[in-house]
KOLVEXPA-682122 format. One record per atom (N, C-alpha, C): residue number from 1; residue in three letters; x, y, z. Coordinates in steps of 0.001 Angstrom, whole numbers, always signed. Layout:
BEGIN
     i    aa         u         v         w
   NUM   Ala         X         Y         Z
...
end
This chain:
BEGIN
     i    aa         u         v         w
     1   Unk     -3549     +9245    -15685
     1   Unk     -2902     +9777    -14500
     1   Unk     -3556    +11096    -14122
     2   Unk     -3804    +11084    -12978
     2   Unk     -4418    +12287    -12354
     2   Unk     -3297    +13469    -12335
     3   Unk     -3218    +14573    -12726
     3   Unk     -2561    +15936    -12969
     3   Unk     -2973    +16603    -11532
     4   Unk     -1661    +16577    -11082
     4   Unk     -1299    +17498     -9691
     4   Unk      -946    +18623     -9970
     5   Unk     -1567    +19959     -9199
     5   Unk     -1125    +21575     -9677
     5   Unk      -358    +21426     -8458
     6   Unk      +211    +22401     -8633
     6   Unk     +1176    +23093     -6636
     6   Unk      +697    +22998     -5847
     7   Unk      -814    +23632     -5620
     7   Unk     -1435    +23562     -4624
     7   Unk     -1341    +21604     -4121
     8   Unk     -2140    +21153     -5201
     8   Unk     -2747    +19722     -4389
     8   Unk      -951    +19111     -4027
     9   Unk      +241    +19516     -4598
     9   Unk      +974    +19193     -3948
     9   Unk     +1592    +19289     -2584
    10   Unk     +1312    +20548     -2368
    10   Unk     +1801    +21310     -1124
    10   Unk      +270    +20405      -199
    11   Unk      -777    +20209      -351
    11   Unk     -1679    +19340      +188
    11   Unk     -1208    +18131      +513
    12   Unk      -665    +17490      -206
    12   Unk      -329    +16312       -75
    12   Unk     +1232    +15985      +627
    13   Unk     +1584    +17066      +674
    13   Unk     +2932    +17177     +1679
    13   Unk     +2812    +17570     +2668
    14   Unk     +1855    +18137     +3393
    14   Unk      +907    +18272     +4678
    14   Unk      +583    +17015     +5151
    15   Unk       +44    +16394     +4053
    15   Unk      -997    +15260     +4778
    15   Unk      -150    +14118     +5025
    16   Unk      +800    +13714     +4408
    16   Unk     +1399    +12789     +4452
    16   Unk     +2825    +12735     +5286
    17   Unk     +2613    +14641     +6247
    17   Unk     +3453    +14635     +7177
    17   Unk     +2474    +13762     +8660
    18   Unk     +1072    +14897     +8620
    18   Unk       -24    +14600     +9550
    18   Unk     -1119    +14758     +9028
    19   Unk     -1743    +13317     +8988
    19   Unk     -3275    +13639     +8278
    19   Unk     -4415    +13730     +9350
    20   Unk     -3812    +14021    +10839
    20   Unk     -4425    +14127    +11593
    20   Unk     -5024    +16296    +11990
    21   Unk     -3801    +16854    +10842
    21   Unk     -4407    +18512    +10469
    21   Unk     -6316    +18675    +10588
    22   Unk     -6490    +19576    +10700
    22   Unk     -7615    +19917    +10579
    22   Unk     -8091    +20769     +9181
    23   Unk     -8945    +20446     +8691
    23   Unk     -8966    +21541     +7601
    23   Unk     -8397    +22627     +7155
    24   Unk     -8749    +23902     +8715
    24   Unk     -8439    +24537     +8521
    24   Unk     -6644    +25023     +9280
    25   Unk     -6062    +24045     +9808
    25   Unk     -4623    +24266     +9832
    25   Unk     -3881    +23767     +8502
    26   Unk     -4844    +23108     +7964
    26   Unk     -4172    +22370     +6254
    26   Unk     -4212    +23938     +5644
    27   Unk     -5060    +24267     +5475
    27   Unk     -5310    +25651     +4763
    27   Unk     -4153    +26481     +5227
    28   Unk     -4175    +27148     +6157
    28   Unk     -3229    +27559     +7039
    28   Unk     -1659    +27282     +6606
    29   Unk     -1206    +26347     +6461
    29   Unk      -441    +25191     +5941
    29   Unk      +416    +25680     +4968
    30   Unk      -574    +25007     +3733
    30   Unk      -489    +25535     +2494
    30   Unk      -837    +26777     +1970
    31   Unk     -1720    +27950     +2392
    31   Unk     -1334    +29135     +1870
    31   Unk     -2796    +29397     +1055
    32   Unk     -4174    +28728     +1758
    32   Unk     -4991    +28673      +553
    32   Unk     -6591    +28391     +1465
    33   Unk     -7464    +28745      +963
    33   Unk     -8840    +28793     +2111
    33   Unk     -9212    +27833     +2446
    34   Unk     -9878    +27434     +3966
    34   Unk    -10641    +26409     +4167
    34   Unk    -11265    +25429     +2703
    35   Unk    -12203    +26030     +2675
    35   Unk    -13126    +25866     +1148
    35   Unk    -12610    +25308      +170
    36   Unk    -11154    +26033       -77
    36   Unk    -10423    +25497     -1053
    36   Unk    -10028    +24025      -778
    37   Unk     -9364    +24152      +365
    37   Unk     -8474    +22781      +746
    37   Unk     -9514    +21546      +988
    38   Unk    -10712    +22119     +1690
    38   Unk    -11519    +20598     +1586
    38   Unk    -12272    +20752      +264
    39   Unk    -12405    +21065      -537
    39   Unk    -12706    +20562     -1872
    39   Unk    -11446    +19853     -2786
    40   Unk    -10371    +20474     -2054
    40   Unk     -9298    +19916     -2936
    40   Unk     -9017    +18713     -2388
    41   Unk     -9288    +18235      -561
    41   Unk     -8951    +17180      -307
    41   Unk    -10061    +15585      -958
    42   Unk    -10731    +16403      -853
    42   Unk    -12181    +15125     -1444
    42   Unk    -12096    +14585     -2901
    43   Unk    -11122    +16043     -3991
    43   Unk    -11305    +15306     -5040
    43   Unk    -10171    +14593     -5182
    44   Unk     -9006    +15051     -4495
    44   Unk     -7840    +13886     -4035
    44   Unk     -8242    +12679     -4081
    45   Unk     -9552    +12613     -3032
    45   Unk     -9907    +10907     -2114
    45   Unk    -10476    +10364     -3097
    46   Unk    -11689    +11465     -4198
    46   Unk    -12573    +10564     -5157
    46   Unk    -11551     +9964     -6344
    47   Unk    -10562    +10645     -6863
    47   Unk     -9859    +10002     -7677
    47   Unk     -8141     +9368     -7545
    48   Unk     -8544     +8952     -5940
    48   Unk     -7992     +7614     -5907
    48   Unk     -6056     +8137     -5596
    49   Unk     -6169     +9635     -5356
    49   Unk     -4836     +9811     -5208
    49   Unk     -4591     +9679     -3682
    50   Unk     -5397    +10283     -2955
    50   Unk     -5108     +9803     -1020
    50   Unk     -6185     +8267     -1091
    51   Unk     -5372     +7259     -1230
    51   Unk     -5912     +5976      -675
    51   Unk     -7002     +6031      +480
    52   Unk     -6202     +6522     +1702
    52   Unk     -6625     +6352     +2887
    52   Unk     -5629     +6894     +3938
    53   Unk     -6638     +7159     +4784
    53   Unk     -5834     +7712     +6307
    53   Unk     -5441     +6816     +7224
    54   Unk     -4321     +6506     +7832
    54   Unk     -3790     +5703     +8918
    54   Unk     -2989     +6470     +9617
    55   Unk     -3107     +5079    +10880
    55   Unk     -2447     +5678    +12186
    55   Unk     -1000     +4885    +11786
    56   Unk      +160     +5390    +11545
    56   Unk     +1557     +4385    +11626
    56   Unk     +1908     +4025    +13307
    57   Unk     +1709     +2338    +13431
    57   Unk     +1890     +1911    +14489
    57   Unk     +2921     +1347    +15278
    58   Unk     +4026     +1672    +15975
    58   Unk     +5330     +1097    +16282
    58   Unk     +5042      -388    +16444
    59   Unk     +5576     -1152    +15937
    59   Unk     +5182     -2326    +16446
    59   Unk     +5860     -3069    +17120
    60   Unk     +6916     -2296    +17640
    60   Unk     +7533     -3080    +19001
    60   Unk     +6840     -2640    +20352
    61   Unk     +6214     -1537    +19926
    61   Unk     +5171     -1160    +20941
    61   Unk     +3871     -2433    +21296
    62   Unk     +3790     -3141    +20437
    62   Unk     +2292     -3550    +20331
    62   Unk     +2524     -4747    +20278
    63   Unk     +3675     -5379    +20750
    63   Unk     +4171     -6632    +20533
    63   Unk     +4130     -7820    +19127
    64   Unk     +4020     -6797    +18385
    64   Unk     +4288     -7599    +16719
    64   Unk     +5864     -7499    +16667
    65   Unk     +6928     -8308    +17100
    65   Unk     +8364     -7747    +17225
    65   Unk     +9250     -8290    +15688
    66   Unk     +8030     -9427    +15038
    66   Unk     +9245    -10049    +13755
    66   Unk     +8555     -9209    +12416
    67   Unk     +9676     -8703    +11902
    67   Unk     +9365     -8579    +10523
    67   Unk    +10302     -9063     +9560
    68   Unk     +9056     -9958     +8609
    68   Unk     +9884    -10912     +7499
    68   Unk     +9349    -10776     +6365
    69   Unk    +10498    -10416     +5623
    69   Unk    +10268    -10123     +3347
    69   Unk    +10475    -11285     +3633
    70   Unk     +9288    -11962     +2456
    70   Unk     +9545    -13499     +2275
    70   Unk     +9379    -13097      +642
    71   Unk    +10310    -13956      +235
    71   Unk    +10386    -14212     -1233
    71   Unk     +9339    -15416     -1666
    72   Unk     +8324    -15652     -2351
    72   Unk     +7532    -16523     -2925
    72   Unk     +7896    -17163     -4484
    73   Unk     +8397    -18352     -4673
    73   Unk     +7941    -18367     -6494
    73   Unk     +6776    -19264     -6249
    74   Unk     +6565    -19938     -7544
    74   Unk     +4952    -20350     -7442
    74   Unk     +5558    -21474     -8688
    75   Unk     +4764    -22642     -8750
    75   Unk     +4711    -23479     -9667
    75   Unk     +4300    -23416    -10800
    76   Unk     +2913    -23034    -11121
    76   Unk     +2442    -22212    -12095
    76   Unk     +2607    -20493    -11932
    77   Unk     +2471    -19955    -12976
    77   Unk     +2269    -18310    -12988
    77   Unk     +1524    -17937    -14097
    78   Unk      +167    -18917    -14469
    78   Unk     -1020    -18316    -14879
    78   Unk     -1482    -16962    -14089
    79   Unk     -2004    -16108    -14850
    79   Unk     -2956    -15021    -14466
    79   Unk     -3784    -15647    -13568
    80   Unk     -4052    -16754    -13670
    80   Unk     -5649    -17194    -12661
    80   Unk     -4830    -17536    -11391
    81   Unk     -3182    -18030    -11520
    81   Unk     -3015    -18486    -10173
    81   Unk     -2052    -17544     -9308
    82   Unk     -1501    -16562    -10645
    82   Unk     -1143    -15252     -9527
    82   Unk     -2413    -14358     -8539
    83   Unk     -3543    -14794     -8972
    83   Unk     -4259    -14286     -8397
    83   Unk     -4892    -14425     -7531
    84   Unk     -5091    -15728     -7878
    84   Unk     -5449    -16748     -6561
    84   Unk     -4333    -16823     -5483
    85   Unk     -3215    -17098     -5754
    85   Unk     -2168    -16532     -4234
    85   Unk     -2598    -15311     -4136
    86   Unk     -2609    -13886     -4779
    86   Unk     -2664    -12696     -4529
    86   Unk     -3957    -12834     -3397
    87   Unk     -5123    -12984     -4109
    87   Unk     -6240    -13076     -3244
    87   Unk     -5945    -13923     -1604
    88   Unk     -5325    -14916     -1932
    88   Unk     -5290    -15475      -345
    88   Unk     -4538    -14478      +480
    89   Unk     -3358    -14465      +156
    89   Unk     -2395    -13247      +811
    89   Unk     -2912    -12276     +1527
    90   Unk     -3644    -11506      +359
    90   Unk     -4055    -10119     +1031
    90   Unk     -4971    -10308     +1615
    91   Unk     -5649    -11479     +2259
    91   Unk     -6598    -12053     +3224
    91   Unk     -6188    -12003     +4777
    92   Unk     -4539    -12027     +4709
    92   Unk     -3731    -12314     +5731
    92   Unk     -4007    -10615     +6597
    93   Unk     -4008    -10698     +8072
    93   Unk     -3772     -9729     +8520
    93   Unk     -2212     -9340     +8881
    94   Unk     -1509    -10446     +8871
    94   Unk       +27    -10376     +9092
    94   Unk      +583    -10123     +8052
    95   Unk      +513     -9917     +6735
    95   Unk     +1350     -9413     +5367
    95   Unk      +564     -8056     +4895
    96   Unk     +1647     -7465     +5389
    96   Unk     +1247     -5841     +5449
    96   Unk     +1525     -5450     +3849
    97   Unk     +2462     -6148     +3239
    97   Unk     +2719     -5705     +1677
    97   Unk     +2685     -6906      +818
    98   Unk     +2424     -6717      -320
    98   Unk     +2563     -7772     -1507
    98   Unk     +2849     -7240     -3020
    99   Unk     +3549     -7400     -3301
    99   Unk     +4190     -7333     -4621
    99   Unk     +4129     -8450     -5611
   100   Unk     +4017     -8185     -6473
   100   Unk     +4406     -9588     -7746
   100   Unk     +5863     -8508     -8335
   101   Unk     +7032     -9307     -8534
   101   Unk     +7980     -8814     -8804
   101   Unk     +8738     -9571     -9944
   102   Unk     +9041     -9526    -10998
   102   Unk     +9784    -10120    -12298
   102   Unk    +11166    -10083    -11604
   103   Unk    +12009    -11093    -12501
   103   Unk    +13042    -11762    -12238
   103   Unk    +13637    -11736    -11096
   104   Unk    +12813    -13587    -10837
   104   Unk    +13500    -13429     -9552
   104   Unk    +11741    -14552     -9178
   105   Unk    +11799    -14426     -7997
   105   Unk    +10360    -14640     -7386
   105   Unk     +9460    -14521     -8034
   106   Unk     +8369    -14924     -7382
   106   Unk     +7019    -14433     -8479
   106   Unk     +6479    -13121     -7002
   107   Unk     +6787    -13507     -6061
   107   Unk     +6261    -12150     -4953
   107   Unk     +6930    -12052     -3957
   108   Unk     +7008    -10666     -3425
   108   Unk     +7535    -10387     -2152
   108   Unk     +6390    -10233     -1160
   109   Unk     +6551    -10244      -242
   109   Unk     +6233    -10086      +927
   109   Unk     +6300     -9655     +1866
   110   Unk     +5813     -8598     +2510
   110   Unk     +6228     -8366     +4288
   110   Unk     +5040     -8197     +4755
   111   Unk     +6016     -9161     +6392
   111   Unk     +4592     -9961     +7042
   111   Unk     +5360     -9157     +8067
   112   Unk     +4460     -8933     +9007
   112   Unk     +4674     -8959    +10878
   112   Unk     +4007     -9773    +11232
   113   Unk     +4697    -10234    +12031
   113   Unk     +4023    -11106    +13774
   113   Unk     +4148    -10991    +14645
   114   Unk     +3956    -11560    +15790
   114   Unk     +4588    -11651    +17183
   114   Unk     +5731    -12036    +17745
   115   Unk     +5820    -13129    +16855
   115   Unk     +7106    -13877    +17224
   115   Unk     +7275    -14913    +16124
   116   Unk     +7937    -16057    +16554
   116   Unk     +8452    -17146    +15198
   116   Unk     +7459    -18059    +15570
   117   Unk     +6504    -18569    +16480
   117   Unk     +5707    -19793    +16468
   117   Unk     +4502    -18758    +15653
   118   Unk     +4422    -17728    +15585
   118   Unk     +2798    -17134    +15110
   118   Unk     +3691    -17053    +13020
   119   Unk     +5086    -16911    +13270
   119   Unk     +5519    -17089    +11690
   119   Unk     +5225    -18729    +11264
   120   Unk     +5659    -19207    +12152
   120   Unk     +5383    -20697    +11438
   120   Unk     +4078    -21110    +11300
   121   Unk     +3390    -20309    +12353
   121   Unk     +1563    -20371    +11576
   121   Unk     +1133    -20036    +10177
   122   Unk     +2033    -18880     +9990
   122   Unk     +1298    -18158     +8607
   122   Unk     +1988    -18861     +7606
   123   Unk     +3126    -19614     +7708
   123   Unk     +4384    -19897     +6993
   123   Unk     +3098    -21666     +6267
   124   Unk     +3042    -22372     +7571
   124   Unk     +1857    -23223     +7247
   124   Unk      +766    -23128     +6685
   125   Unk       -11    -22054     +7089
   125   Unk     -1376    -21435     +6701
   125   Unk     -1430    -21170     +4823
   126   Unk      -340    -20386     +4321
   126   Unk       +74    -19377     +3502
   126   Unk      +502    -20339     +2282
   127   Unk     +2025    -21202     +2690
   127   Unk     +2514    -22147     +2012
   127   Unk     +2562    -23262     +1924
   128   Unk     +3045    -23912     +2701
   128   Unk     +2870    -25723     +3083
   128   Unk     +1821    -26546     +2749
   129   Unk      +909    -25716     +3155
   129   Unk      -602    -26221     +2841
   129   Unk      -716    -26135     +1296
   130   Unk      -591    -25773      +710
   130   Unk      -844    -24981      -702
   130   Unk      +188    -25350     -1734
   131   Unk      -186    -26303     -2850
   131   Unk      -153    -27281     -3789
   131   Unk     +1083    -26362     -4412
   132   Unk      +668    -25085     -4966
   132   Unk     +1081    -24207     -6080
   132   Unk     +2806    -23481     -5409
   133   Unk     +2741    -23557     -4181
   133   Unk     +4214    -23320     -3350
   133   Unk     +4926    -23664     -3758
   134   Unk     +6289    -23425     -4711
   134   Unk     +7162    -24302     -5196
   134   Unk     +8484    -23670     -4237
   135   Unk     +8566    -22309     -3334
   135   Unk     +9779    -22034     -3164
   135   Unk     +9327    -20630     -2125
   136   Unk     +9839    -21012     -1061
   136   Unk     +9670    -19562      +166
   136   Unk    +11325    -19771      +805
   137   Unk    +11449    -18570      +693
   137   Unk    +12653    -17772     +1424
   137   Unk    +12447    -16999     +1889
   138   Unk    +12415    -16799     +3399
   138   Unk    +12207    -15837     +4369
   138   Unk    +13701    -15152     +4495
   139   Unk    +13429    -13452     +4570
   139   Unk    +14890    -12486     +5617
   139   Unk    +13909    -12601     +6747
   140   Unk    +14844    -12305     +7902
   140   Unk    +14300    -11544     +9063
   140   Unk    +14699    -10602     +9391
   141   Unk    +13790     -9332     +9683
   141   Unk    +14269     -8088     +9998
   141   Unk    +15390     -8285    +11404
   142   Unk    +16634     -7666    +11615
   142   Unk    +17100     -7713    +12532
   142   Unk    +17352     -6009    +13361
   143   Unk    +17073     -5227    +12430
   143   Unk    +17210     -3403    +12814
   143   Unk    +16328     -2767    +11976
   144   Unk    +15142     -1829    +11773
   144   Unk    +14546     -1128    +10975
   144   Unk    +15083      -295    +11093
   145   Unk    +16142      +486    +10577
   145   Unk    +16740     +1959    +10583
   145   Unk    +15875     +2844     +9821
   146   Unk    +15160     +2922     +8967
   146   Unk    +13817     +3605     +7798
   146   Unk    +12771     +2964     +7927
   147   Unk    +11917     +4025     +7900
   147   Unk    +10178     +3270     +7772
   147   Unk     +9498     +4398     +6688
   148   Unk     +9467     +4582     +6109
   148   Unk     +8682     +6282     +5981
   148   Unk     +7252     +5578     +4324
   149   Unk     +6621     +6224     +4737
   149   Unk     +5233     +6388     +4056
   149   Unk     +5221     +7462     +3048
   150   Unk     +6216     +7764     +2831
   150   Unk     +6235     +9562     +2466
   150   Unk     +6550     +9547      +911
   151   Unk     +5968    +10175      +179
   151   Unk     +6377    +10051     -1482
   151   Unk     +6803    +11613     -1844
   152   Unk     +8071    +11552     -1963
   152   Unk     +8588    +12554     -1647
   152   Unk     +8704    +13497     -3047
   153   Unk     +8599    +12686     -4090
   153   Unk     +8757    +13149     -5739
   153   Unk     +7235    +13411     -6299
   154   Unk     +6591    +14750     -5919
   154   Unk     +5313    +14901     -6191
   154   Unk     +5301    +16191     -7306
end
């Protein structure tokens, strides 16, 4: 585990308000020099603690309006064939998350789409087609009251 001081925390509570800051308003920010903060942000990125930068996209804005946790079990749950679903999955541009989760399912899921004929695409594409499917249970989002990206226990 990578060891966070104050500083790279107070960094990372900046960034994960707006990682659209500039260096030097990050600095600014947190209390600490240009120089400092982009050396501190890079060794963040090299060891894997800031993943990556994104834009969070409304997606009722953009007409993706369904969001569905689908519960997956699987017929087998060899290592070779959790992985092989894993691998197809995260192929998908519509399943924004994937989990393997103990008791219970073998994975969760959340997908967006457009609507329910582009779900019954992926629903086909994903499962139906695919030998190892023993069991899908879709929720459908009906209100997102929370969304947040934010890891608040640093």
């Amino acid at each position: 585990m990578f060891e966070l001081d104050e500083l790279d925390k107070r960094i990372l509570q900046q960034l994960q308000r707006d990682s659209s800051l500039t260096n030097q308003e990050l600095a600014e920010k947190v209390h600490a020099s240009a120089p400092t903060c982009l050396r501190r942000v890079r060794n963040l990125q090299e060891n894997g603690v800031i993943q990556k930068q994104v834009a969070i996209v409304d997606p009722q804005k953009t007409g993706s309006t369904l969001t569905a946790i689908v519960e997956v079990s699987l017929d087998v749950q060899t290592a070779e064939a959790n992985t092989a679903f894993e691998k197809e999955v995260n192929g998908e541009t519509a399943v924004l998350q994937c989990y393997r989760v103990s008791t219970g399912p073998d994975f969760i899921l959340v997908v967006q789409v457009a609507d329910m004929p582009a779900y019954h695409e992926l629903v086909h594409r994903l499962f139906t087609a695919r030998k190892n499917v023993r069991n899908v249970r879709t929720f459908f989002s009906v209100n997102r009251s929370k969304f947040e990206t934010y890891i608040n226990d640093l």
